[in-house]
LUMMAR-629573 format. One record per atom (N, C-alpha, C): z, x, y; residue in one letter. Coordinates in steps of 0.2 Angstrom, whole numbers, plus 5000, padded with zeros to 4 digits. Each point is the difference from the previous one (the first is absolute). Last residue first. Example, Ala and Ser with C-alpha at 12.3 -4.5 7.8 and 13.67 -1.06 7.14 Angstrom:
% LUMMAR-629573
503550644989S 500150045006S 500349965005S 500050024972A 500049965006A 500050045006A 
END
This chain:
% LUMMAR-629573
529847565171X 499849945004X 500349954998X 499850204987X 500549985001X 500049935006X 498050114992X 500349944995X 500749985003X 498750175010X 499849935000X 500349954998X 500550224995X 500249985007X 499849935001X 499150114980X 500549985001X 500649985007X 497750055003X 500049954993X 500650005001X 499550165010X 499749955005X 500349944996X 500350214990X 500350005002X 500049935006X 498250064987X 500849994996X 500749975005X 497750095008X 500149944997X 500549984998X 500050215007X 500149975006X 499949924996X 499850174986X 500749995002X 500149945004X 497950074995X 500449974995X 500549985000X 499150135017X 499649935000X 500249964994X 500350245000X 500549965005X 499849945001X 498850124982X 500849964999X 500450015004X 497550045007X 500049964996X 500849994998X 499850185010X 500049935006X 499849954995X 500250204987X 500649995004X 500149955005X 498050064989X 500649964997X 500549985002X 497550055008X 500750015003X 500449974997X 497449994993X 500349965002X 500850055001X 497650134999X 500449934997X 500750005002X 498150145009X 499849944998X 500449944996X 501050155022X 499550014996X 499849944993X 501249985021X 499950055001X 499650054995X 500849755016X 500050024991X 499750084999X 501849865016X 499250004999X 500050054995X 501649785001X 500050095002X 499250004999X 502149805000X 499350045001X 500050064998X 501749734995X 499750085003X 499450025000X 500549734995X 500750074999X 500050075002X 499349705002X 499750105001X 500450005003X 499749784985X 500650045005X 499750075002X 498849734995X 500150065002X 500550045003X 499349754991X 500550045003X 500050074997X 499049784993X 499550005007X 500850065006X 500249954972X 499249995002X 499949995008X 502150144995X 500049954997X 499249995002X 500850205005X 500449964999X 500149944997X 498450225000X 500049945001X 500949974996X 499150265009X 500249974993X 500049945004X 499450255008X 500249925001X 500149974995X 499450265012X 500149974994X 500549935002X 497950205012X 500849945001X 500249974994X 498450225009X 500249944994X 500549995001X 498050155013X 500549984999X 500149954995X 498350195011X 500049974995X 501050005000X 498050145015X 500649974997X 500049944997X 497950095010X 500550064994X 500649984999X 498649835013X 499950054999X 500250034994X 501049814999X 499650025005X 499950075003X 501349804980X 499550055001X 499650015008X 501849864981X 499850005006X 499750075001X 501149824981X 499650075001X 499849985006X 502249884986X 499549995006X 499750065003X 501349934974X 499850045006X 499650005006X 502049894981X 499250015002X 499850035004X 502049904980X 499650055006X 499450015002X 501549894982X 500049965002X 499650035009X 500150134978X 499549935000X 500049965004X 501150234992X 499849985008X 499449945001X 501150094981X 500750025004X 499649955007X 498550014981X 500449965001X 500749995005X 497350105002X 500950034994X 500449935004X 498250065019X 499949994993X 500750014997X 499349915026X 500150034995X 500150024992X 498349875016X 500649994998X 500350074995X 498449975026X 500150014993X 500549994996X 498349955020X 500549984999X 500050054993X 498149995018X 500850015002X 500650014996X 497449994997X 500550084998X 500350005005X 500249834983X 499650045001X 499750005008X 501449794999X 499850064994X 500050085003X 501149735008X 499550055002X 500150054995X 500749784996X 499450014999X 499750065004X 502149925001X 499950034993X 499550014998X 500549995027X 500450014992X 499750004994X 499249965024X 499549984994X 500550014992X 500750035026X 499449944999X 499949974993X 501550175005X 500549955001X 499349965000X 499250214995X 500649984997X 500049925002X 498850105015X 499849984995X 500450004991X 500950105022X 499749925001X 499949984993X 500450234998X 500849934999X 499549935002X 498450185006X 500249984992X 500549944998X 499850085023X 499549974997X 499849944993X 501850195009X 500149935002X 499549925000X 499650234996X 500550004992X 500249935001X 498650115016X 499749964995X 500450004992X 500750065023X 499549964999X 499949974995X 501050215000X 500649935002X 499649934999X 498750214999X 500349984995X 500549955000X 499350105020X 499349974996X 500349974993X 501550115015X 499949905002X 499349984995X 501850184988X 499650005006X 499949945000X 502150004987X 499250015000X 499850015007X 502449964994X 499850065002X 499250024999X 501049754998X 500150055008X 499850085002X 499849864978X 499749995006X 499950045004X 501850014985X 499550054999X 499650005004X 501849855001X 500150075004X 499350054999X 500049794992X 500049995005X 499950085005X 500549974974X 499349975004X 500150025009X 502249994992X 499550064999X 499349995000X 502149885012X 499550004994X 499550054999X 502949965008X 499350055002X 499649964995X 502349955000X 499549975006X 499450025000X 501850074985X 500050025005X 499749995005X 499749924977X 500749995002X 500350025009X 497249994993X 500850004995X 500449995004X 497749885002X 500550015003X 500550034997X 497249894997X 500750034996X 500450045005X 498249825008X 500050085000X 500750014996X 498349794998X 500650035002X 500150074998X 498049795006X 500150084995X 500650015004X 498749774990X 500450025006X 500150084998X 497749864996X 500450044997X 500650015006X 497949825000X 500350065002X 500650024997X 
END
């Protein structure tokens, strides 16, 4: 089992978190579904929950697909170390390709988790 930490900025707030909270309960369900299976199966969970994303800016990125009914969400997480997950944010998704803009706050959100960390 996988530990999953929720990325925390500066202001206390985790964004994953907050996005949850604004999903319907059908859809909350089964995002918290999904996360389960994160934290069970980590590396080994694929297709068609997991994706990595692509280009080198965003190698160390990955996407948690979630699906119910016509809505469709993505969490974006990145492995901490071999049994440490950080989830970083959400959004639901709204047409076929991916939200660059939530894709490089999830960027930032790493970066920023990263260099915080180190100051420890």
């Amino acid at each position: 089992m996988m530990k999953l930490i929720f990325y925390k900025k500066i202001d206390g707030t985790k964004p994953a978190g907050e996005f949850i909270k604004t999903l319907t309960t059908d859809m909350k369900a089964k995002v918290v579904r999904d996360i389960d299976l994160l934290e069970k199966y980590g590396f080994d969970l694929g297709m068609p929950y997991v994706k990595k994303m692509q280009g080198k800016k965003y190698e160390k990125l990955y996407e948690l697909r979630s699906k119910f009914s016509t809505s469709i969400s993505r969490i974006f997480y990145f492995f901490e170390t071999k049994d440490g997950i950080v989830v970083l944010s959400g959004y639901l998704k709204k047409d076929s390709k991916i939200d660059k803009r939530e894709l490089e706050r999830a960027l930032e959100y790493m970066k920023d988790y990263l260099e915080r960390s180190k100051m420890k």
